[in-house]
C-alpha positions in Angstrom: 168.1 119.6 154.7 169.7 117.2 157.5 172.5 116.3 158.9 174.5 112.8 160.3 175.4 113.1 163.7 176.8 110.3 165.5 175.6 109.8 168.6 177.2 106.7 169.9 180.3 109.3 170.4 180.0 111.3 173.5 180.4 114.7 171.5 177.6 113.4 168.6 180.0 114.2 166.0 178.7 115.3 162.7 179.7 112.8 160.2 177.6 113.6 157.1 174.5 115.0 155.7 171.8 113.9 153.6 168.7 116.2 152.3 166.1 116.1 149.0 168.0 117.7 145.9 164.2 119.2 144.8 161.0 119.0 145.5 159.2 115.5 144.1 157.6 115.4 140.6 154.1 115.5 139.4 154.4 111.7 139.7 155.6 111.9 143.2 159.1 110.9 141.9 162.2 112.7 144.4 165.7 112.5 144.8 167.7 112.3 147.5 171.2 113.2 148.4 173.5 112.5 151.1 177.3 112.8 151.9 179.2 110.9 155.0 182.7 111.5 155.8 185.2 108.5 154.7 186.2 107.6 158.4 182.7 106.8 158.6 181.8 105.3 155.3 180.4 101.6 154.4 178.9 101.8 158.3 175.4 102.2 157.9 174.8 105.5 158.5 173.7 107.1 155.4 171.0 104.0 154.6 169.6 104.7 158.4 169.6 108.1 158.2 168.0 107.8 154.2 165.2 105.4 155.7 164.2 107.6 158.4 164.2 110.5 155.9 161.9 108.4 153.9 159.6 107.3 157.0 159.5 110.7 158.1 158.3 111.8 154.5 155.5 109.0 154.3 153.6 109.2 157.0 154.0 113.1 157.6 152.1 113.1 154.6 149.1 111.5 156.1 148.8 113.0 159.1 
């Protein structure tokens, strides 16, 4: 569903991706998944990139 790119390198390298494994539940329950390459592990990127998912989710819904 998405992808990590790192864009504090000049070439935005693609470190990871992250997406919804299904859609949510009839209690609005979802799961998420995400992957980031080692060299770029324990960094950040996959919580960022998760709560922007997340934001994205939550207030698409209302508008």
């Amino acid at each position: 569903m998405g992808c990590l790119a790192n864009d504090s390198y000049a070439d935005s390298t693609l470190i990871g991706d992250l997406g919804f494994i299904d859609k949510p539940d009839q209690t609005g329950t979802g799961e998420m998944g995400y992957e980031v390459l080692s060299a770029y592990s324990q960094q950040g990127f996959a919580f960022e990139a998760a709560e922007a998912l997340v934001y994205i989710c939550l207030y698409s819904a209302i508008t």
